[in-house]
C-alpha positions in Angstrom: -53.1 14.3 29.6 -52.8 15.8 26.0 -51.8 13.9 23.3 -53.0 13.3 19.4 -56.7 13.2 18.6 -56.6 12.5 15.5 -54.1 11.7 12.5 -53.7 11.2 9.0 -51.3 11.3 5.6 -51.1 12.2 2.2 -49.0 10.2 0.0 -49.5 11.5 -4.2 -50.5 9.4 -6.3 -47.5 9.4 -8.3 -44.9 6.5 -8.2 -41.1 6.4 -9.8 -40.1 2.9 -10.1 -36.7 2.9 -8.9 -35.1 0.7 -11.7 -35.9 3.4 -14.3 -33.2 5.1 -12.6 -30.9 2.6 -12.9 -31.7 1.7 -16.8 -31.3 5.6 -17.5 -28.3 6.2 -15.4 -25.9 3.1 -16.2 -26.5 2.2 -11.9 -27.3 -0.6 -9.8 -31.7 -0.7 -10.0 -33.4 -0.2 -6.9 -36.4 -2.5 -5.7 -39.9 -1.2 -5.6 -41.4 2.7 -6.5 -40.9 5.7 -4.6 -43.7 8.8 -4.1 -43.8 11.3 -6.3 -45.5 14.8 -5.9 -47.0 16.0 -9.3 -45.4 18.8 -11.1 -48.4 21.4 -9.3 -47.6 20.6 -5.5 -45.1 21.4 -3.3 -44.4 21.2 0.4 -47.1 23.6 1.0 -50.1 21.6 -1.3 -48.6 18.4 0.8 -49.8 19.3 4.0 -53.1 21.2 3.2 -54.1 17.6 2.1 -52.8 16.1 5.3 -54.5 19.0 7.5 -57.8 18.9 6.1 -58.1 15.0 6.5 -56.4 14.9 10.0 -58.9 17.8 11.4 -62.4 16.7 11.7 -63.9 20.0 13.3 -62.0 23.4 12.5 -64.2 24.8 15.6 -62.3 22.8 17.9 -59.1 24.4 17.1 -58.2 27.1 19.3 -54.8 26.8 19.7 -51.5 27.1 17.1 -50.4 25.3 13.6 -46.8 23.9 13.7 -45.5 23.6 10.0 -42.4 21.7 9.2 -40.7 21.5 6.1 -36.8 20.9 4.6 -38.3 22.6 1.5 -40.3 25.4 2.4 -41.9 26.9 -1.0 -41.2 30.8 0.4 -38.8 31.9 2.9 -39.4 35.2 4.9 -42.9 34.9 3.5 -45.3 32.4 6.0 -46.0 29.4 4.5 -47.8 27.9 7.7 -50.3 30.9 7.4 -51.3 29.0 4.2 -51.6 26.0 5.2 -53.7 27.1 7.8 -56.1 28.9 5.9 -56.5 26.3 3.3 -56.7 23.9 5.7 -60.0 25.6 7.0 -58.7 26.8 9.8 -60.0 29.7 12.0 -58.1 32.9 11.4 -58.0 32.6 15.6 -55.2 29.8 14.9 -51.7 31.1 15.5 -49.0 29.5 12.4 -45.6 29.3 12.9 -43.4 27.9 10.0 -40.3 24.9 11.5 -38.1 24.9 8.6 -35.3 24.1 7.2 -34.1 20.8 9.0 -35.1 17.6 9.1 -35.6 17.4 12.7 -38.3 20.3 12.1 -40.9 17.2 12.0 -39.8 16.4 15.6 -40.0 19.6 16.8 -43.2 20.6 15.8 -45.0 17.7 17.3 -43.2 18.5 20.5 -44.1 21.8 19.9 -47.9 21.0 19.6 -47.6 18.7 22.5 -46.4 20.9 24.7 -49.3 23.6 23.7 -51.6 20.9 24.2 -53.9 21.9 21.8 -52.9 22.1 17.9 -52.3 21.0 14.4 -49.1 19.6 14.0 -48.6 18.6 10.0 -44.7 18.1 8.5 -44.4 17.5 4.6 -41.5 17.2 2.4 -40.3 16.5 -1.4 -37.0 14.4 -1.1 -34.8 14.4 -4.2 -31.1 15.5 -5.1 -29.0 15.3 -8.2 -29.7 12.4 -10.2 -27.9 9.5 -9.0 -27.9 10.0 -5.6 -29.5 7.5 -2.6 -31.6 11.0 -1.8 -33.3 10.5 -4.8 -33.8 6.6 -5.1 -34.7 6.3 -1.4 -36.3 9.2 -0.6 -40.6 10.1 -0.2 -43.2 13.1 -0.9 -45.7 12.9 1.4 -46.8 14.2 4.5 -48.2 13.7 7.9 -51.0 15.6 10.0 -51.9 15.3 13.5 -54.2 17.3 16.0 -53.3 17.6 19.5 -55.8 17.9 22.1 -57.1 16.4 25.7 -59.7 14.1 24.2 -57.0 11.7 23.2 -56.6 8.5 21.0 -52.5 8.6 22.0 -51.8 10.2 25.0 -48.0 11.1 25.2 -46.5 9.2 28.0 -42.9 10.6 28.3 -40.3 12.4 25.6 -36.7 12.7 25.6 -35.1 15.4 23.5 -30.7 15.2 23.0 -29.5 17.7 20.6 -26.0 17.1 19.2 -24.1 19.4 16.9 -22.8 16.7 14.0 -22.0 18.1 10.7 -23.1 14.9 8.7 -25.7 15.9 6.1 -26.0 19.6 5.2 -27.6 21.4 2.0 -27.4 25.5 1.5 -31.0 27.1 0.8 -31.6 26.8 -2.9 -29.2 23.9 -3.7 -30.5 20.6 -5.4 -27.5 18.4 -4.0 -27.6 17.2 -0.3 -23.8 16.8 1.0 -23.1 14.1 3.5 -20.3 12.5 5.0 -19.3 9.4 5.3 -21.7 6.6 6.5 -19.4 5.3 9.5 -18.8 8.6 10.9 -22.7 9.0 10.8 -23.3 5.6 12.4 -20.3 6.0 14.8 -22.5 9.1 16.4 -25.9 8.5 16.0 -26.3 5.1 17.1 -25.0 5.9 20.8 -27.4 9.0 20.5 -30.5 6.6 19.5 -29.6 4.1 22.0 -29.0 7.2 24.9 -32.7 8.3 24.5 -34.3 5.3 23.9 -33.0 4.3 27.4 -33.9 7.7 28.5 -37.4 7.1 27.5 -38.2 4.0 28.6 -36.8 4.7 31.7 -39.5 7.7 32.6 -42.2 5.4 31.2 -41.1 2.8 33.7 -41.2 -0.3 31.0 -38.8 -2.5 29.0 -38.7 -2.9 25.2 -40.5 -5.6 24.8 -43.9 -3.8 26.0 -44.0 -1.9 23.0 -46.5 -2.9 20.4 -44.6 -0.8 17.6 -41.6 1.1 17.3 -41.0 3.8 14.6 -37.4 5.0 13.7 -37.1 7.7 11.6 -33.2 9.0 10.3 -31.8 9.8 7.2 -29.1 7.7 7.9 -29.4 3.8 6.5 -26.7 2.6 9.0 -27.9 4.4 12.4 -31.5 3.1 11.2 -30.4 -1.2 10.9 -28.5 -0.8 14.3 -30.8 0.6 16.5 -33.8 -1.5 14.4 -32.1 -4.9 15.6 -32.9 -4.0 19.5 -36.5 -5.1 18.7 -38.2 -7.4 17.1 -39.2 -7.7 13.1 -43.2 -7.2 14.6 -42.4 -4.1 16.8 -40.7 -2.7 13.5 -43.4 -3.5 10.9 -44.9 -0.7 9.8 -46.6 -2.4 6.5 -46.6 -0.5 3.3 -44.9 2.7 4.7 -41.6 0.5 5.4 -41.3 0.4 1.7 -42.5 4.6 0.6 -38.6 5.4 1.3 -37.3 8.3 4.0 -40.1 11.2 4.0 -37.7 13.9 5.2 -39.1 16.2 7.9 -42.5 13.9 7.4 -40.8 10.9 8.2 -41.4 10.7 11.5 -45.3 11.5 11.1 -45.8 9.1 8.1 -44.0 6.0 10.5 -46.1 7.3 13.9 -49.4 7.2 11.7 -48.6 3.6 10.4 -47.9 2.4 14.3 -51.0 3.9 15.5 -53.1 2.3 12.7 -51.1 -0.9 13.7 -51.9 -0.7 17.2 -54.9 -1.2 20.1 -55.9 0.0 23.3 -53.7 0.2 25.6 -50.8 -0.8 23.5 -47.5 1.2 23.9 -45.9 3.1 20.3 -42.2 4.8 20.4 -41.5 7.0 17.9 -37.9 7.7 17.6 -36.4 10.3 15.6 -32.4 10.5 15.1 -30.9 13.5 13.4 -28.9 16.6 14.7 -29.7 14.5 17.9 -32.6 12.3 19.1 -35.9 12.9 19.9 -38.0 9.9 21.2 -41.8 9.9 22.1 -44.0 7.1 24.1 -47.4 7.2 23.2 -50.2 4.5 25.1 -53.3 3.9 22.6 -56.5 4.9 24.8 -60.1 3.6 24.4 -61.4 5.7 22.2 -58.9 4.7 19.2 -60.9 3.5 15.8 -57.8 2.7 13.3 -59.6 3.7 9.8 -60.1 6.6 7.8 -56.5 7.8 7.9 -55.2 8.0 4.5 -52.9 5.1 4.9 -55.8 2.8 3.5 -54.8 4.5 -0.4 -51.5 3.7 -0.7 -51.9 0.8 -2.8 -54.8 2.3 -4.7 -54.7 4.8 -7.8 -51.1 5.3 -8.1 -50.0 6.4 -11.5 -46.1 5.5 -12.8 -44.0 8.8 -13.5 -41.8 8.6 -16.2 -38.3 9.5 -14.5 -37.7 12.3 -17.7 -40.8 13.5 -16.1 -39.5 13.5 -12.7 -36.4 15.2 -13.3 -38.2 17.9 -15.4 -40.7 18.8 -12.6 -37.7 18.7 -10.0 -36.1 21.5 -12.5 -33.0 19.0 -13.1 -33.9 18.5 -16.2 -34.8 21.8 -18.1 -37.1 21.5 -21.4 -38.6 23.7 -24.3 -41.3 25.2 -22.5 -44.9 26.0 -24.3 -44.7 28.9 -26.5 -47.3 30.9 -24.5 -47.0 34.3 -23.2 -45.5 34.9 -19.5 -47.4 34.0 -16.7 -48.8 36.9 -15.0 -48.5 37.1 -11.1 -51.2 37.2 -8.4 -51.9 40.4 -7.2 -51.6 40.3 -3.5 -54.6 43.0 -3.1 -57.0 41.0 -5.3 -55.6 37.8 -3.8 -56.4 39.2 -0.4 -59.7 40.0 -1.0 -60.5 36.6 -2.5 -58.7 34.7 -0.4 -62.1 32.8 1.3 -62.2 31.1 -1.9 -59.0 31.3 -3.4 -57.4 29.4 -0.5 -60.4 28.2 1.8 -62.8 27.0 -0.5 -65.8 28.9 0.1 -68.4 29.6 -1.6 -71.3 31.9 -0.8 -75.0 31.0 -0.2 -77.5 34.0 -1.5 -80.0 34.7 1.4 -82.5 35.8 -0.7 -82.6 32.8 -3.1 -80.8 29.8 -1.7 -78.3 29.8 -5.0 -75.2 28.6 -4.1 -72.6 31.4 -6.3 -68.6 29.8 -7.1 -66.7 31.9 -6.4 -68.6 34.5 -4.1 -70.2 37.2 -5.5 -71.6 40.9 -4.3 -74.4 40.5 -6.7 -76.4 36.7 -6.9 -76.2 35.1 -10.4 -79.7 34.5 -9.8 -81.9 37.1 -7.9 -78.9 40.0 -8.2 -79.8 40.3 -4.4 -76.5 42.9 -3.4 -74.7 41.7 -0.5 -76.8 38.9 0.4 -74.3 36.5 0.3 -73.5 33.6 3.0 -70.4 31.5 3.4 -70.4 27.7 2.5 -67.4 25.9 3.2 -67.6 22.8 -0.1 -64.3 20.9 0.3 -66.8 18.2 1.5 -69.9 18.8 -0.6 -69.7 15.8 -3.3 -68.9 16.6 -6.6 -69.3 15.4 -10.2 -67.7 15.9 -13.2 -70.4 17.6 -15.5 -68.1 17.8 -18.9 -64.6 17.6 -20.1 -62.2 18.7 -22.3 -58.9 18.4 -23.5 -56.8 21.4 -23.9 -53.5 21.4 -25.5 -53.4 25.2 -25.0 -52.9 25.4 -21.6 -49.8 26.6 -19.8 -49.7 23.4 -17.6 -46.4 21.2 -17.9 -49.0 18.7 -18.9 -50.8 18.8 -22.0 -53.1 18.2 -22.7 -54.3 19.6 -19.6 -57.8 18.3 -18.6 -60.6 20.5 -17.7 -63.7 19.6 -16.4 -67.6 21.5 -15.0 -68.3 19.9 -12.4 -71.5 19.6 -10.1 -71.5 20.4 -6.9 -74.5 18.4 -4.4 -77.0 21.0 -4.0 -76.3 23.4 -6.1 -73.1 25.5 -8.3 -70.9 24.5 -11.0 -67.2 25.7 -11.6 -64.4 24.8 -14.4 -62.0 23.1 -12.7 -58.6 21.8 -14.0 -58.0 17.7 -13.4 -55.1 16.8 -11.4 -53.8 13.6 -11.2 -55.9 12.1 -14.1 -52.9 11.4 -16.9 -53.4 8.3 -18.0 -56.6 7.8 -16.3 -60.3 7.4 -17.8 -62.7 10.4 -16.5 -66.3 10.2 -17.5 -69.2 12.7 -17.3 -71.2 11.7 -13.8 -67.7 10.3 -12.1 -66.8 11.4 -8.8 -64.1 14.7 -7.7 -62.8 15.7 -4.8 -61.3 19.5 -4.7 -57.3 19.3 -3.8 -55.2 22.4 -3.7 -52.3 22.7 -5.9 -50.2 25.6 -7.7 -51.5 26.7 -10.8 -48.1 28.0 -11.6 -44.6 30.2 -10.5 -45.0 34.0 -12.4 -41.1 35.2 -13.3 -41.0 36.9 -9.8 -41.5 33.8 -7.5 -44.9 34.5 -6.9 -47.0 30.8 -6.6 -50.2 31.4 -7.7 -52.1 28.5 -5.3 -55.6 27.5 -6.9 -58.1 24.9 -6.1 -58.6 21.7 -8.6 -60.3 18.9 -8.7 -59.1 15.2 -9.1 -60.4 12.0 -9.9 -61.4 9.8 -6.1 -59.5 7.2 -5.2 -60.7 3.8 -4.3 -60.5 3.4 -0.6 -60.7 6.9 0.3 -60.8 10.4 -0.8 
């Protein structure tokens, strides 16, 4: 039977401690620090980072990519075909984009279920105006899985209810998420939860109380307590993810990676989602399950505080003299086209004639000027050191100064990379880098000019 292979998240490094909000706004402070994606990533950037730790073979994909996003960077224009490339996928892998609604997380893993063999990844950036319990409680990060018959959680049943509710609703471009009242909410969701969690457990033949973890995933605070009481406070602990906040359309992925990681052989996980409906999913742990290695391992690691000025500023809610540099010019599609083995995959090329390893790719070798000789050479996980670096308080980023390093590649090349994630952080000559893909910036017509950087590792995991 199919089921998920392997998993993994990315949660940035960035954390808003939810008091600030409070001291700045005049409101009741908030307990703990919420994820925050840096002012270069976006939905897109999210899940490249979740695919590329979540796939351990690219050959052994041959079926689709399921993307799912409330806040997809382009519409009309394919985000998931992005992801895919830059998450090394073959171009052989079919992408489809589920965006839009928050139940897109939900529906992509029953999507890639029901192919039986593909990448499932949802990310999100939650935030609204400033004030709001979107932006307090709310998550960036996102949640990877590949689907396939060699199994560490084989799907065991799945109950799907869809239920037109106008309770939360937000138009495509708008900051603010409207919602109705909480008691309506709770009034129609709970039955919903409680219909398809006895739906489920029914087809799987077992009672409550066999599960080893259970993962609820709504928007809704109210629908979340109720149905949360029907089990125990050990079936519900999902450690350090319980107190991220709600991850949107990755929600569901972020919880269901916490459970497995929580869980054994032969142990029995329910993942419940509960919005525009329910969708519930009984997974049973198999032998060859070795928690580890899934990203979760960082969360309490590296994290850097975000002012919340800074937040608001690289949400766009709080607009600020910009450098005085000249406009950004946009990629060119042709030349990004051409490029786009190392532009968005990360590939270098590997002369035939000399061995020298050329960043970026090149007709002609640096070395030997050997024409058309050149190899491809995959180096998101060729180990990498920073070589020099440099301040530069001329750079277009949002912030300066931006830091740009050479760095060392393990056998050969070196390439000026810009830092991410290093403000505030001390990065020596010889110190370790790992590439991550981020947006270098938006030109005046929309276009997002995606570029690889590097940035600092983190203990614990890349």
């Amino acid at each position: 039977m199919a089921g998920i292979e392997s998993y993994a998240v990315y949660v940035p490094s960035g954390r808003l401690v939810r008091a600030a909000i409070g001291e700045t706004l005049g409101t009741p402070r908030g307990r703990g620090a919420r994820p925050v994606a840096s002012y270069d990533e976006d939905s897109t950037t999210l899940a490249v980072a979740a695919v590329r730790r979540a796939v351990v073979s690219a050959r052994d994909i041959d079926g689709s990519l399921w993307f799912a996003t409330s806040r997809p960077a382009y519409l009309e224009k394919s985000n998931a075909a992005t992801v895919a490339t830059a998450g090394g996928l073959p171009e052989g892998c079919a992408a489809y984009d589920v965006g839009g609604a928050l139940r897109g997380g939900a529906g992509a893993l029953r999507a890639g279920l029901a192919e039986g063999s593909a990448v499932v990844v949802a990310s999100d950036l939650r935030y609204a105006l400033p004030g709001s319990v979107d932006e307090s409680e709310g998550a960036d990060a996102s949640a990877g899985f590949v689907v396939g018959p060699q199994a560490v959680a084989e799907l065991v049943a799945s109950v799907s209810i869809t239920r037109e509710l106008l309770e939360r609703w937000r138009e495509p471009g708008e900051t603010r998420t409207h919602t109705w009242e909480d008691r309506f909410g709770a009034e129609e969701y709970v039955p919903l939860g409680q219909r398809a969690l006895d739906d489920v457990l029914d087809r799987c033949e077992i009672k409550s109380e066999d599960l080893r973890k259970v993962v609820i995933s709504t928007p809704h605070s109210r629908t979340g307590a109720a149905l949360q009481k029907k089990f125990s406070a050990e079936q519900g602990d999902l450690g350090a993810v319980a107190d991220l906040g709600y991850a949107g359309a990755a929600d569901l992925g972020v919880g269901l990676v916490a459970a497995f990681e929580a869980a054994a052989p032969g142990d029995l996980v329910l993942a419940m989602s509960v919005v525009d409906g329910a969708d519930a999913f009984v997974f049973r742990m198999t032998e060859r399950h070795r928690p580890g290695g899934s990203g979760l391992e960082t969360l309490g690691t590296s994290t850097a505080e975000i002012s919340y000025a800074d937040f608001l500023t690289w949400r766009g809610l709080l607009p600020r003299e910009p450098a005085r540099r000249p406009a950004l010019k946009p990629p060119v599609p042709p030349a990004s086209l051409r490029a786009s083995g190392w532009k968005f995959g990360f590939v270098a090329g590997r002369c035939r004639e000399c061995e020298y390893r050329n960043l970026p790719p090149r007709r002609v070798c640096l070395r030997c000027n050997a024409r058309d000789s050149s190899e491809p050479e995959p180096m998101i996980d060729v180990p990498a050191y920073v070589a020099t670096l440099t301040d530069d308080w001329l750079s277009e980023s949002v912030q300066l100064p931006a830091k740009v390093a050479a760095v060392d590649f393990e056998g050969g090349g070196r390439f000026e990379f810009e830092l991410a994630d290093a403000a505030g952080r001390t990065v020596n000559p010889g110190d370790p880098v790992v590439p991550t893909f981020r947006v270098a910036g938006v030109a005046d017509n929309k276009v997002r000019n995606y570029i690889w950087k590097v940035r600092p590792h983190r203990e614990g995991g890349c």
